[in-house]
N, C-alpha and C positions, 0 to 999 in steps of 0.2 A: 407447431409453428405459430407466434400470435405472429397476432395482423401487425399491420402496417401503421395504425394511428395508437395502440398502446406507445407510455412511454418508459423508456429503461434506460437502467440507472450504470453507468459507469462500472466497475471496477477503479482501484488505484494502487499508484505506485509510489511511495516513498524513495523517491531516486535518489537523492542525497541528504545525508545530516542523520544517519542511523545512528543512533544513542548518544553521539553528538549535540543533538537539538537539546537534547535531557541538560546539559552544560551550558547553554547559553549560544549554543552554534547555529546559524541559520540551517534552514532544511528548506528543502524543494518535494512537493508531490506532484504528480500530474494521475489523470484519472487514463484506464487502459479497457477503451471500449469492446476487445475483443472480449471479451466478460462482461457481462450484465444482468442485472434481473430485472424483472415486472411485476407488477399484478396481473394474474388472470385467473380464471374458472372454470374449474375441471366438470365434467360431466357425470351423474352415477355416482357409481362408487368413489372413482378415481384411482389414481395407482398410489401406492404404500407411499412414494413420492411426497406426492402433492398432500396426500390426510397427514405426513408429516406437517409440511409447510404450516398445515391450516392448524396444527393442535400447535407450533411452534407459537403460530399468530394468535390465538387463545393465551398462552403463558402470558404472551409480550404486551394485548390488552391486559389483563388484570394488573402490570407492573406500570401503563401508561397510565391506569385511571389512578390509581394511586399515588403518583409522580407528576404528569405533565397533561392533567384533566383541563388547566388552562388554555394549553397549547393544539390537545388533539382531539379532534371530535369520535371519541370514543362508540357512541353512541352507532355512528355510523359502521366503525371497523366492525363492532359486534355482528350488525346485522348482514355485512360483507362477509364476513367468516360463519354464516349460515346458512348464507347462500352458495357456498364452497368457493369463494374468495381463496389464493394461496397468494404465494411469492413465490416464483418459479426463476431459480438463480443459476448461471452455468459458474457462478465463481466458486473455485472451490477453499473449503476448510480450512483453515488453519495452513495459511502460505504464504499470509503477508499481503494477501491482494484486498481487503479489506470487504469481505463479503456481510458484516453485520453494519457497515455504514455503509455500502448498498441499499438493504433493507431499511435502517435508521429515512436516509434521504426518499423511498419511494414510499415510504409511512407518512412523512411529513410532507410530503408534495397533495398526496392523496387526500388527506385526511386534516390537513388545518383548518385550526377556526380562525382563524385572521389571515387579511391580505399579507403579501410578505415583507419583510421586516425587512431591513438593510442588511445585506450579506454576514457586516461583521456582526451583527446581534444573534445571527443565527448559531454561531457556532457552541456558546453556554446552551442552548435549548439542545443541540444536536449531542454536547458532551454527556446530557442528563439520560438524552434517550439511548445512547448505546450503553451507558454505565451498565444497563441489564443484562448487556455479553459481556462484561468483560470486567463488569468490579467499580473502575475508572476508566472515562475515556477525556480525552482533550477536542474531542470533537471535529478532528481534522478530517479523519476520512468519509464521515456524512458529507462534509461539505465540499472536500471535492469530487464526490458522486452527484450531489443537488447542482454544483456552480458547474459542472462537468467543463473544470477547467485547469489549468494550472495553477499551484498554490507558492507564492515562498515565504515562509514564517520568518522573521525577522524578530529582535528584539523590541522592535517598536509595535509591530502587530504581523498582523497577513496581509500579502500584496499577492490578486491575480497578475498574472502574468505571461505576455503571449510570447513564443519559443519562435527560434529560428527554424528555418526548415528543416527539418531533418528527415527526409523521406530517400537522398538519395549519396551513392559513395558506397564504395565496399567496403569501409571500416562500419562497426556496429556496433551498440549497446543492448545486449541480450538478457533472455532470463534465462536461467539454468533449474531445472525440478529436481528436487533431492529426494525428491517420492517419499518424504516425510515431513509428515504435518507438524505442526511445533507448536509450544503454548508462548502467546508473548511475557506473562506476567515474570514469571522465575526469571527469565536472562535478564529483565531491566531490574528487579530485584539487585540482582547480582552485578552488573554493570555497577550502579549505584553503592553498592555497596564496596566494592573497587576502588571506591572513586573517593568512599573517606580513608582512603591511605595516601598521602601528602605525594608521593612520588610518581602513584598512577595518575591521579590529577593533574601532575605538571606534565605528564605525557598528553595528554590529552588537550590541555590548553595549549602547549606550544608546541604539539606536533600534528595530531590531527584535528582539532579546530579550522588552525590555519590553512591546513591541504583544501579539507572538506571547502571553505570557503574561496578557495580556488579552485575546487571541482566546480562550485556552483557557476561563479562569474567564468570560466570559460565556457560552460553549456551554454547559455544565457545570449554570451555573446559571438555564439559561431565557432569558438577557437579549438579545433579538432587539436590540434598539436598537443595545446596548453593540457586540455583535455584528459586525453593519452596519460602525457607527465605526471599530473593528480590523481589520477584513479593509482598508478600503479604503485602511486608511494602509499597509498589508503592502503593498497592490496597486502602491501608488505605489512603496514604498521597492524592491520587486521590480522595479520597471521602469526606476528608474532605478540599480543596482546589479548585479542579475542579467541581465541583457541576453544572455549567452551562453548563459542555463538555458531562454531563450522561445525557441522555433521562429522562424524568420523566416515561416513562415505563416501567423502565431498573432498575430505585433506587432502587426498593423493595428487585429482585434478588438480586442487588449485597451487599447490606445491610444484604442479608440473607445468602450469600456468607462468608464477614467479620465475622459474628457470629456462624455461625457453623464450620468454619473451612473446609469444603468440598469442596470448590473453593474459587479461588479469580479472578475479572475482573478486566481490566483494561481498558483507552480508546486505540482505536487502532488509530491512525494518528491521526487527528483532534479532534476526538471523535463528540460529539454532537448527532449522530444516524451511519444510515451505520452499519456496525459490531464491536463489541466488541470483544478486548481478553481473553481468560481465561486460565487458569490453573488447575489441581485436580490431587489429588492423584487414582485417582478412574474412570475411564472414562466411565465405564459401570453403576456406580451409579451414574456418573453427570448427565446423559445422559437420566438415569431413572427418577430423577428430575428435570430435564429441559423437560419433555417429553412435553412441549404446546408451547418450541421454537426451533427454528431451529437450531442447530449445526454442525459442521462442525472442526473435526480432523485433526487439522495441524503436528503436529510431537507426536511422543508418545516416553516415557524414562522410565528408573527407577526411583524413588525418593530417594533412598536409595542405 
């Protein structure tokens, strides 16, 4: 258990604008505290665990001093990760909750050599330092671990922004576990590559753009109903569109979703596995009918 004055990092959630954003469509993240990591320091040996953490943190110095020596006081990580220094994360792998921009944000809080920059300078610094998971990164999900706030990207830039209540009402916005990790790069790949055929493009601009941006502005501003309406036509146009982004374990749910009317899923970030979104007007009979999968209650509203 760490103490009480360590500080830890967020998890996140890309709630709306999955592969959408990649097109010019706003996206919303917000960070989901029930996951987090920190720094701390294990004692002895340590468990298999943590001498991962720390050889992990070993790879990811040698890539910072070569990369972003301006930015991170390397000098110091070193002799943190000597000291048996880890990162001890409950986010898991490869699900879309953005466990290496966790880490990205509790490096650079830890470990900068300068006081901190304006939020929006941080995010090219942020995109540099997770590039080491992942290839490329756009720098989002460090920052909303670091601003441990809501984000919504916009084609003008990124605007925090604070949410309506959503703590209470029997209707939900849930995640769904598909008990399968997924790599983000192939499906945006492939997305993308979609999208240079003139007719999936015009799908996409004038069908789901437009939804997606009416998913957003009803979150935003309270409108359960509106809400509802939008998620379920994403639901559909995902299912019949994205077919490669839903697990084949997942189909049957979410097919049984679309026809009864009782939820609708969607993919959450990359989709492919990792966790699904959902939505219902009924969170205690979704919940009785999903009872063989894992769920997990991200905000709760009225629908009405």
């Amino acid at each position: 258990m760490k103490p009480k004055t360590v500080k830890t990092f967020a998890a996140k959630i890309l709630l709306f604008g999955e592969h959408a954003v990649l097109k010019g469509s706003q996206a919303l993240a917000v960070p989901y505290p029930k996951y987090n990591g920190f720094f701390a320091k294990y004692e002895g040996a340590g468990s298999s665990q943590q001498q991962a953490s720390a050889k992990a943190l070993k790879i990811y110095l040698g890539y910072l001093e070569n990369h972003l020596k301006p930015h991170i006081n390397t000098r110091i990580l070193e002799e943190d990760i000597y000291n048996n220094w880890y990162f001890e994360s409950s986010i898991p792998n490869g699900y879309g909750l953005g466990s290496s921009g966790a880490l990205v944000a509790a490096v650079y809080d830890r470990y900068k050599l300068h006081k901190d920059k304006e939020w929006q300078a941080l995010k090219p610094i942020f995109a540099k330092m997770e590039s080491h998971f992942h290839g490329k990164s756009s720098g989002l999900d460090p920052l909303i671990s670091y601003l441990n706030q809501p984000v919504l990207v916009t084609k003008e830039g990124l605007l925090p922004k604070d949410l309506p209540d959503y703590t209470n009402g029997n209707a939900a916005i849930f995640l769904l576990n598909t008990r399968k990790p997924r790599q983000t790069g192939p499906l945006v790949k492939e997305f993308l590559q979609s999208c240079e055929k003139q007719t999936f493009l015009d799908k996409i601009e004038k069908q789901l753009i437009p939804n997606n941006e009416k998913l957003i502005n009803s979150f935003l501003t309270g409108n359960g109903l509106e809400l509802m309406e939008a998620w379920k036509d994403i639901s559909d146009f995902q299912w019949k569109h994205f077919q490669a982004m839903i697990p084949e374990e997942t189909k049957a749910l979410w097919k049984e979703g679309l026809n009864s009317a009782d939820y609708w899923l969607k993919v959450c970030g990359a989709g492919g596995g990792g966790y699904m979104l959902g939505i219902c007007k009924d969170i205690k009979g979704m919940q009785s009918k999903l009872t063989a999968r894992n769920t997990e209650v991200v905000f709760r509203f009225q629908h009405s």
